[in-house]
C-alpha positions as CSV (number, residue, x, y, z in Angstrom):
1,X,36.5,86.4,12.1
2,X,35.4,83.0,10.5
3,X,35.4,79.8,12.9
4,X,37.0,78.0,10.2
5,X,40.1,80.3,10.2
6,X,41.1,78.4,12.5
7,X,43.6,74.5,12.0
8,X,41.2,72.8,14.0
9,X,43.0,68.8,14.3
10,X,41.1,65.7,14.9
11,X,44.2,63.7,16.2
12,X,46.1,62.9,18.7
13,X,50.2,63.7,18.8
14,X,52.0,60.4,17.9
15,X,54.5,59.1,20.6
16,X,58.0,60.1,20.1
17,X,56.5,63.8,20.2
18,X,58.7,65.6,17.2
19,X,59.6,69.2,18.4
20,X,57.6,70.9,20.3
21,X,53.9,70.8,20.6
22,X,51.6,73.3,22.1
23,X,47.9,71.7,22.6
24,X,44.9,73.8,23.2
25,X,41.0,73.3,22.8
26,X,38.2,75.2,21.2
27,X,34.6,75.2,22.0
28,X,32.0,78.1,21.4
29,X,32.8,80.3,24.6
30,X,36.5,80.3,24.0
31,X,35.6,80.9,20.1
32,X,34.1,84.3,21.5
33,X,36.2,85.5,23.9
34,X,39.4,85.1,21.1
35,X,36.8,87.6,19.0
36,X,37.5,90.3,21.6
37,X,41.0,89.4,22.7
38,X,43.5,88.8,20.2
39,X,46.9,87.5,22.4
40,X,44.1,85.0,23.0
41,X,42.9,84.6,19.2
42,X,46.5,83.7,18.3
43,X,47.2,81.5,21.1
44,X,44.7,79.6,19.7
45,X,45.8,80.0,15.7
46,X,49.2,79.2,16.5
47,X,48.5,76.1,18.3
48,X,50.5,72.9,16.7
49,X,47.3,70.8,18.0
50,X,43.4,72.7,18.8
51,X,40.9,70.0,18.8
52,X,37.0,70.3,19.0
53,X,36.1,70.4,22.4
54,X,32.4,71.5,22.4
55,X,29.3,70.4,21.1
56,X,29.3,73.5,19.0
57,X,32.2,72.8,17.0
58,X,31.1,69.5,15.8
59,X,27.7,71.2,14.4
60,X,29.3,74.2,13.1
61,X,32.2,71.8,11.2
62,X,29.5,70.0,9.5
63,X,27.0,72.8,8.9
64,X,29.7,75.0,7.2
65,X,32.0,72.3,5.9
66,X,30.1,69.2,5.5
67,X,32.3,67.4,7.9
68,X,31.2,64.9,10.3
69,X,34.2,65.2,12.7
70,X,34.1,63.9,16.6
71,X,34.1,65.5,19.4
72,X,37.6,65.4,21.3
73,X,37.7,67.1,24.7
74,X,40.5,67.9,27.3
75,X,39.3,64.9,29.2
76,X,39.9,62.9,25.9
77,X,43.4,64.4,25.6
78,X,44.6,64.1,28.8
79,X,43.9,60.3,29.1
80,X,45.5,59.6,25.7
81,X,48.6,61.4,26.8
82,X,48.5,59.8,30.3
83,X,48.4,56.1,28.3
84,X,51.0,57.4,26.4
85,X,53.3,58.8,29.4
86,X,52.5,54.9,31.0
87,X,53.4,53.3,28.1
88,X,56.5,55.0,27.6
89,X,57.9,55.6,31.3
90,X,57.3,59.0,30.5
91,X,57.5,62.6,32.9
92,X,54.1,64.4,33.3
93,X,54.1,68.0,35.2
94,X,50.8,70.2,36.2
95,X,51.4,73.6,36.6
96,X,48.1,75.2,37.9
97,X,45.2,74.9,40.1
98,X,45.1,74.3,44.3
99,X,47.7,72.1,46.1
100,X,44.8,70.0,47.3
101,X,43.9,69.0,43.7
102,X,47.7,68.9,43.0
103,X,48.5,66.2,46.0
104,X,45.2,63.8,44.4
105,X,46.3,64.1,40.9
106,X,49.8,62.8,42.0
107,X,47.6,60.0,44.4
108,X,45.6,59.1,41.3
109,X,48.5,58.5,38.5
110,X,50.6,56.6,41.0
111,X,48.2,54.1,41.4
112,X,46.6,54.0,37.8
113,X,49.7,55.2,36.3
114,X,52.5,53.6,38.0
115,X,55.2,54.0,35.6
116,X,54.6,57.7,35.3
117,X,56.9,60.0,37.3
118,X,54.5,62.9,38.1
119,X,55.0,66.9,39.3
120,X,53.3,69.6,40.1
121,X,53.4,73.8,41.0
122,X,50.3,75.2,42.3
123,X,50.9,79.6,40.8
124,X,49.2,82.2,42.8
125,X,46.0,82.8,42.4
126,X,46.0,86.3,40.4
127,X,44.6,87.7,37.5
128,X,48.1,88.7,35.9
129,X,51.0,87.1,37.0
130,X,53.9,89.2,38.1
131,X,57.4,88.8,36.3
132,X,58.8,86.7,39.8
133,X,55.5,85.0,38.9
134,X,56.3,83.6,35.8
135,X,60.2,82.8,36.0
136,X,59.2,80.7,39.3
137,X,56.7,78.7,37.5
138,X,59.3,77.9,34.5
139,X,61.9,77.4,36.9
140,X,59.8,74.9,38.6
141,X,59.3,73.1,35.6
142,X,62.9,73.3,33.9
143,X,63.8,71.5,37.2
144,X,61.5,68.4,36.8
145,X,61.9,68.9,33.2
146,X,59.0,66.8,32.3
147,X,57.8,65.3,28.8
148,X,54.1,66.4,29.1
149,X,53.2,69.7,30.9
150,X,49.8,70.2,31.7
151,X,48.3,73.4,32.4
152,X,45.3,74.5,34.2
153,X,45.3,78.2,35.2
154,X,41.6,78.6,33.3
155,X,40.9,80.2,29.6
156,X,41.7,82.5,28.6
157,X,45.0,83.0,30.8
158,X,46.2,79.3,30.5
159,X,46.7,79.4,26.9
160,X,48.5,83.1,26.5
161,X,50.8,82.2,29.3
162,X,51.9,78.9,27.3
163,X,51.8,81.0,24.1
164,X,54.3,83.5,25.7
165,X,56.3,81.3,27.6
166,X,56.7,78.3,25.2
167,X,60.2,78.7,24.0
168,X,60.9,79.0,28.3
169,X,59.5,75.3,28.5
170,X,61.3,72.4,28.4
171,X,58.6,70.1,28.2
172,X,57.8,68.2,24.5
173,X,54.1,68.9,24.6
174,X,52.1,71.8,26.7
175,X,48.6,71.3,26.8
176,X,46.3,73.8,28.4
177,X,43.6,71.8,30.2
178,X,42.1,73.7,32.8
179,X,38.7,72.3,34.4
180,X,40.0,68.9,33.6
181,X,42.5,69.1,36.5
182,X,39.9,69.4,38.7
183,X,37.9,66.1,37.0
184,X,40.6,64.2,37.1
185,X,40.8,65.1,40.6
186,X,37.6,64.3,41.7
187,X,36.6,68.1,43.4
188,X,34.4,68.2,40.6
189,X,31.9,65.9,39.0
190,X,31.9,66.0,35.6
191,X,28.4,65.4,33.9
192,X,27.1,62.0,33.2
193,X,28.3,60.4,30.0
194,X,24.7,60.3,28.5
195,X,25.2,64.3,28.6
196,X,28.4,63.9,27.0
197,X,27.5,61.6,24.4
198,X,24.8,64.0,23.7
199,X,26.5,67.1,23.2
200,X,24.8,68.0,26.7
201,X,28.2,69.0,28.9
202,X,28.0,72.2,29.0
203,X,24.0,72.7,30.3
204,X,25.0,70.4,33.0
205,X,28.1,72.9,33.9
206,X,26.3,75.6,33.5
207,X,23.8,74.2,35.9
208,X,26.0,73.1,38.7
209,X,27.7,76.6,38.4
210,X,25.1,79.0,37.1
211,X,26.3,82.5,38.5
212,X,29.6,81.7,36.5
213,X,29.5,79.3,33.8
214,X,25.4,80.0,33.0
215,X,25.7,83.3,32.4
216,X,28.8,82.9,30.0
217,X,27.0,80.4,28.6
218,X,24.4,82.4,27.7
219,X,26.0,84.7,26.0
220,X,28.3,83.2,23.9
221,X,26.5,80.0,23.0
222,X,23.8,82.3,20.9
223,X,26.7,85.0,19.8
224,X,28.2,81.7,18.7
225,X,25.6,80.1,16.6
226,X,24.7,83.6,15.3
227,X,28.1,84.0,13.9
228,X,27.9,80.5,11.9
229,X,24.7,81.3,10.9
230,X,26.2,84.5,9.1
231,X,29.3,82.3,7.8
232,X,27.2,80.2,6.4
233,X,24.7,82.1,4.6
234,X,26.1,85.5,4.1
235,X,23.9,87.4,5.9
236,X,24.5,90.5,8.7
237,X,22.2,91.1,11.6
């Protein structure tokens, strides 16, 4: 599988949102976890907008392509969309995470983004939902019927389940999120913008949760850089 299989987009959806739009993100972990798990792969391929979120992306787009493309994460998408939903009076739903983060999300938009009518669902925690599972949580959000539905169940599970449930979900753009609920939120601290700038976010994740994200990290940020290595000069190792 070649990285650049992928229709990686380096924009953001125009307001009013034509049909229906399924946003996801890329970066090198999710790159090789779609190697091994194809529902996952084509979640990903058949998303209408999969922007570069990871440092990795942006190197391996200009080593393999000669493009100098920026870096646009979740964080970067869900803001736009939120200016977007305030400029246009518009209905934003989260579907995902704990009720705790769910009640200061809503705190958070109604003061920055009063215009906003805001909802959320917090699923059950599980590793596969069951079928009662899934027609609650589109019944949930068929009732608010919102125009943005945000989703943060984690990667790889919050992408497939908007991939199989899309035609479900009356909303005009899904975009899976998932740690960015939690930022946004303020339960966790995302890394300091100098990291950011610097391509840097993921060391300081994967040093304020090494027994989960440091150990992915270490294996798919080499498996990663291997594999465009071998795209890019034909080699096998």
């Amino acid at each position: 599988m070649i990285l650049f299989d992928y229709p990686i987009h380096l924009s953001y959806p125009d307001y009013p949102f034509e049909g229906k739009k399924i946003i996801n993100t890329i970066n090198p972990h999710s790159y090789c976890v779609a190697k091994k798990d194809k529902n996952f792969e084509k979640a990903l391929k058949d998303s209408d907008r999969l922007i570069p979120d990871g440092a990795g992306i942006v190197w391996a787009a200009r080593l393999l392509k000669g493009e100098k493309i920026e870096r646009i994460t979740g964080a970067d998408m869900h803001a736009y969309l939120l200016s977007q939903a305030q400029e246009h009076s518009l209905k934003v739903y989260y579907l995902g995470s704990t009720e705790e983060t769910l009640q200061k999300i809503e705190e958070r938009i109604s003061v920055e983004y009063p215009a906003v009518k805001v909802g959320s669902f917090s699923p059950p925690f599980k590793q596969v939902f069951s079928e009662n599972d899934n027609d609650k949580m589109i019944e949930k959000v068929k009732a608010f019927s919102p125009d943005i539905l945000f989703v943060g169940m984690t990667a790889p599970k919050q992408e497939k389940w908007a991939h199989q449930h899309k035609e479900d979900l009356n909303a005009s753009v899904i975009c899976s999120i998932g740690a960015v609920f939690d930022f946004f939120a303020g339960t966790v601290q995302r890394s300091p913008e100098w990291m950011q700038n610097l391509g840097l976010e993921w060391l300081h994740r994967s040093l304020k949760s090494p027994r989960r994200l440091g150990k992915r990290n270490l294996r798919s940020n080499p498996e990663f850089v291997l594999d465009v290595l071998k795209s890019k000069f034909g080699f096998n190792i």
